[in-house]
C-alpha positions in Angstrom: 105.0 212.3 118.8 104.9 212.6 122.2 106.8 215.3 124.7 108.4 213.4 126.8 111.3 214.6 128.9 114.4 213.0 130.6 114.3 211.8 134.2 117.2 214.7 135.4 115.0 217.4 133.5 112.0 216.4 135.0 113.6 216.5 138.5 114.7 220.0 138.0 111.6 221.2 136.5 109.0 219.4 139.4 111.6 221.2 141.9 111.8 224.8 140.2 107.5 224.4 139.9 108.0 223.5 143.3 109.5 226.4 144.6 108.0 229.1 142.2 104.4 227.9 143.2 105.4 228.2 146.6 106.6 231.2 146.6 103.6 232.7 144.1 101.0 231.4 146.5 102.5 232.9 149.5 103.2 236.3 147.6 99.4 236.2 146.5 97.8 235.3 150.2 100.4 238.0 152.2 98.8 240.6 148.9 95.3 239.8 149.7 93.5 238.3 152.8 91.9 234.9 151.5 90.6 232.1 154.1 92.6 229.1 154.6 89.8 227.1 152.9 91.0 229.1 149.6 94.7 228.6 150.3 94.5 225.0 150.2 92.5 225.0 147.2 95.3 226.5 145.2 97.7 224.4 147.0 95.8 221.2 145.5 95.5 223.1 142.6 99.1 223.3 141.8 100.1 219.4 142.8 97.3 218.2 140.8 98.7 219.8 137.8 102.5 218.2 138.5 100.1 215.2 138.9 98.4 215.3 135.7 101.9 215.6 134.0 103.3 212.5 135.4 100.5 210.2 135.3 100.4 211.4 131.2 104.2 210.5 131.1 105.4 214.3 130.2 107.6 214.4 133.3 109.6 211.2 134.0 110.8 211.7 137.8 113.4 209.7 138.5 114.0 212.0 142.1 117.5 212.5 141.6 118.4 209.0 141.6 117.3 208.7 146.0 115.0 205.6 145.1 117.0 203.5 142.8 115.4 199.7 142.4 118.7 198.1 141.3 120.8 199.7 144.1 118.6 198.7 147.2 118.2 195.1 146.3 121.6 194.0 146.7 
């Protein structure tokens, strides 16, 4: 069985990843003096793994309902 979550979860779990990543990476380069060269390493780092979860259908975004297909083509 696979773990597959709802389209309104997923949204609110990418967005609070989102935000907690942001806030660890800044919190970690204002601690200790890294290059830029580093920073966006990590920064890949933590979209690939949001990535990774989509493309293996764990995280169903459906991004809050903004690009809706049945909507837009009337």
């Amino acid at each position: 069985m696979k773990l597959r979550l709802n389209p309104l979860t997923s949204d609110i779990l990418i967005c609070v990843y989102a935000v907690v990543s942001l806030y660890l990476r800044f919190k970690f380069e204002s601690e200790t003096a890294i290059s830029p060269m580093n920073s966006i390493v990590m920064g890949i780092c933590f979209v690939v793994i949001l990535w990774v979860l989509i493309k293996l259908k764990v995280l169903n975004p459906n991004w809050f309902g903004l690009f809706n297909a049945k909507k837009t083509k009337s």
